[in-house]
C-alpha positions in Angstrom: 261.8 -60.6 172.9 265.6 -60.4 173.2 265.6 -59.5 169.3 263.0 -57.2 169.9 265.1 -55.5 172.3 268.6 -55.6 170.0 266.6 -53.8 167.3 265.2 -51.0 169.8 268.4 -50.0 171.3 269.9 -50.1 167.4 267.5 -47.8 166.4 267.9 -45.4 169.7 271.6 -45.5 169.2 271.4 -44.2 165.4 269.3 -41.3 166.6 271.4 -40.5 169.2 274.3 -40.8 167.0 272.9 -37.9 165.0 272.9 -35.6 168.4 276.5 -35.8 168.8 277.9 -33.8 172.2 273.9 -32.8 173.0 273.1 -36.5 174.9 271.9 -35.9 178.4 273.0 -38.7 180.7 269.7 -40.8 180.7 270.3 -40.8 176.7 274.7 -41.9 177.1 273.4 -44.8 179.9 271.0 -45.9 177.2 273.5 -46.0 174.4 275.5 -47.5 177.1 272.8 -50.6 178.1 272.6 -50.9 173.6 276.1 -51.8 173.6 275.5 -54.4 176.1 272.6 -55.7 174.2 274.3 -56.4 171.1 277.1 -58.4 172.8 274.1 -60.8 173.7 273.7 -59.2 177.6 271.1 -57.1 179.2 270.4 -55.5 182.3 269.3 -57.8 185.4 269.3 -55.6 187.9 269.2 -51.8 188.0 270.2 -49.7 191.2 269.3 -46.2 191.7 271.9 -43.2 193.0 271.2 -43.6 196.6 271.4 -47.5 196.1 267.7 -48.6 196.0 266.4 -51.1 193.7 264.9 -50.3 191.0 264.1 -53.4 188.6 265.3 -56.9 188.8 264.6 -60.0 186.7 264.3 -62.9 189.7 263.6 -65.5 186.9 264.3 -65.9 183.4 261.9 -68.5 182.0 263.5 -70.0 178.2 261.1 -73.0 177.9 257.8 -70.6 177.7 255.3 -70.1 174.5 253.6 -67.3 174.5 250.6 -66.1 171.5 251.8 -63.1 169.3 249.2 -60.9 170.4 251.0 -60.8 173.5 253.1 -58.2 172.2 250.3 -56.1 170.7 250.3 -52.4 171.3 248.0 -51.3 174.1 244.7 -49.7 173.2 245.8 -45.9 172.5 248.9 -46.6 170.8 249.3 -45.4 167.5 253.3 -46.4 166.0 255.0 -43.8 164.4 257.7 -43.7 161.4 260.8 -42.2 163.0 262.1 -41.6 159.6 258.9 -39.4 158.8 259.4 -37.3 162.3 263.1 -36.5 161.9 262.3 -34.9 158.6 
């Protein structure tokens, strides 16, 4: 999952690279949490601006085997080639 991850946030950091100065700030903070990803970290706990939680892992379970399929896309969901749509 965690290299699952790493290759997202590499993939939304080359497109974002290609906006230059036009990032909004929900797309600099995720550029932000891709550079934590790649130096093997990730987000645990994420607060909102008034200081509510928002998300956070309690547990982090190594020693679990879980099926492929698991990660199958949900009915509905059709992948796209990014490639293909920035063309």
């Amino acid at each position: 999952m965690f290299e699952a991850m790493q290759g997202m946030h590499k993939l939304s950091r080359t497109l974002m690279a290609g906006m230059g100065g036009l990032l909004s700030e929900c797309q600099r903070a995720a550029s932000r949490i891709a550079d934590l990803v790649d130096t093997g970290s990730f987000i645990l706990r994420i607060i909102d601006d008034q200081g509510g939680l928002m998300f956070e892992v309690l547990t982090l379970d190594t020693d679990k085997q879980v099926a492929n399929s698991h990660y199958d896309l949900p009915p509905g969901m059709k992948i796209i080639d990014i490639d293909e749509k920035m063309r």
